[in-house]
C-alpha positions in Angstrom: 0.0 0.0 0.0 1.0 3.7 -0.2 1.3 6.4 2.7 -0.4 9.1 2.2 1.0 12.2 2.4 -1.7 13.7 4.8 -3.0 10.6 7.4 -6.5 11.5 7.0 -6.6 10.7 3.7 -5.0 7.4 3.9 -8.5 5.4 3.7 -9.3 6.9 0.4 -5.9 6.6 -1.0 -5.9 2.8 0.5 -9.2 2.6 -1.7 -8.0 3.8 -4.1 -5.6 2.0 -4.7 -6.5 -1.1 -4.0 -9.1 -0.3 -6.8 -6.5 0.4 -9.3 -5.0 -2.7 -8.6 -8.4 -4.9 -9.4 -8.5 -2.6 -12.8 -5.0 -3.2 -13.7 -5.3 -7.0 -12.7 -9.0 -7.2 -14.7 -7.2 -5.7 -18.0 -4.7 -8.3 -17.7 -7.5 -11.0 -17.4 -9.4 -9.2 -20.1 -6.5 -9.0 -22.9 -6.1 -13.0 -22.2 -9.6 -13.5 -22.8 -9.5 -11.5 -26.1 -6.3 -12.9 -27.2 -7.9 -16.6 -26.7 -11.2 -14.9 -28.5 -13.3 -16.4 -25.3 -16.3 -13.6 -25.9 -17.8 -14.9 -22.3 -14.5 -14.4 -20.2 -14.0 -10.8 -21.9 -17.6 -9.8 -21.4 -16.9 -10.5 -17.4 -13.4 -8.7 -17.1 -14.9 -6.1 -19.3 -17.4 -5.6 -17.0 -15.1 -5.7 -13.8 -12.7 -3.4 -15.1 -15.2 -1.1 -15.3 -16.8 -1.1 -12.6 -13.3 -1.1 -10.7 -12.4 2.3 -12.7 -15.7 4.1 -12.0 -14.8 2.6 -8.0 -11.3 3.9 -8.7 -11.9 7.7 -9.8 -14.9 8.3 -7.6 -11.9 7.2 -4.6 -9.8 9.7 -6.7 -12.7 12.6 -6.8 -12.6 12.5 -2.9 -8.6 13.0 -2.7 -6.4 16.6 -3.1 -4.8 16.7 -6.4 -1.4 15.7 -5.0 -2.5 12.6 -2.8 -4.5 11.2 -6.6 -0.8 12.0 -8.9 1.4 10.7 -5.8 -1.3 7.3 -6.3 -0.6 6.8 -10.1 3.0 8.0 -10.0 3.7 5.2 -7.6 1.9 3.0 -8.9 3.0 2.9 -12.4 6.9 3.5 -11.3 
């Protein structure tokens, strides 16, 4: 998990992030699926990952500016 740079905030950026992390894990899932053309498995990751990115910026929406770039810097270092 990351700190956050303020320690109210670090339940939303745990949320957050842990949200981005089901996303980024779904897409994984999701190219497999449409690589091995399986419409049924894409359909479900397709639908996970998006409802993990809506999860993920509504977290983000609730954050400062700084404590939602420090999130994605860190997490895509």
């Amino acid at each position: 998990m990351i700190t956050a740079l303020n320690k109210k905030h670090q339940k939303q950026v745990n949320k957050a992030y842990k949200y981005l992390a089901k996303y980024d894990q779904s897409n994984t899932l999701r190219d497999h699926a449409e690589g091995d053309e399986d419409e049924k498995a894409f359909k479900k990751y397709d639908r996970i990952c998006i409802d993990a990115f809506d999860k993920y910026l509504d977290a983000l929406a609730e954050l400062p500016k700084r404590e939602a770039d420090r999130i994605e810097k860190i997490y895509y270092k």
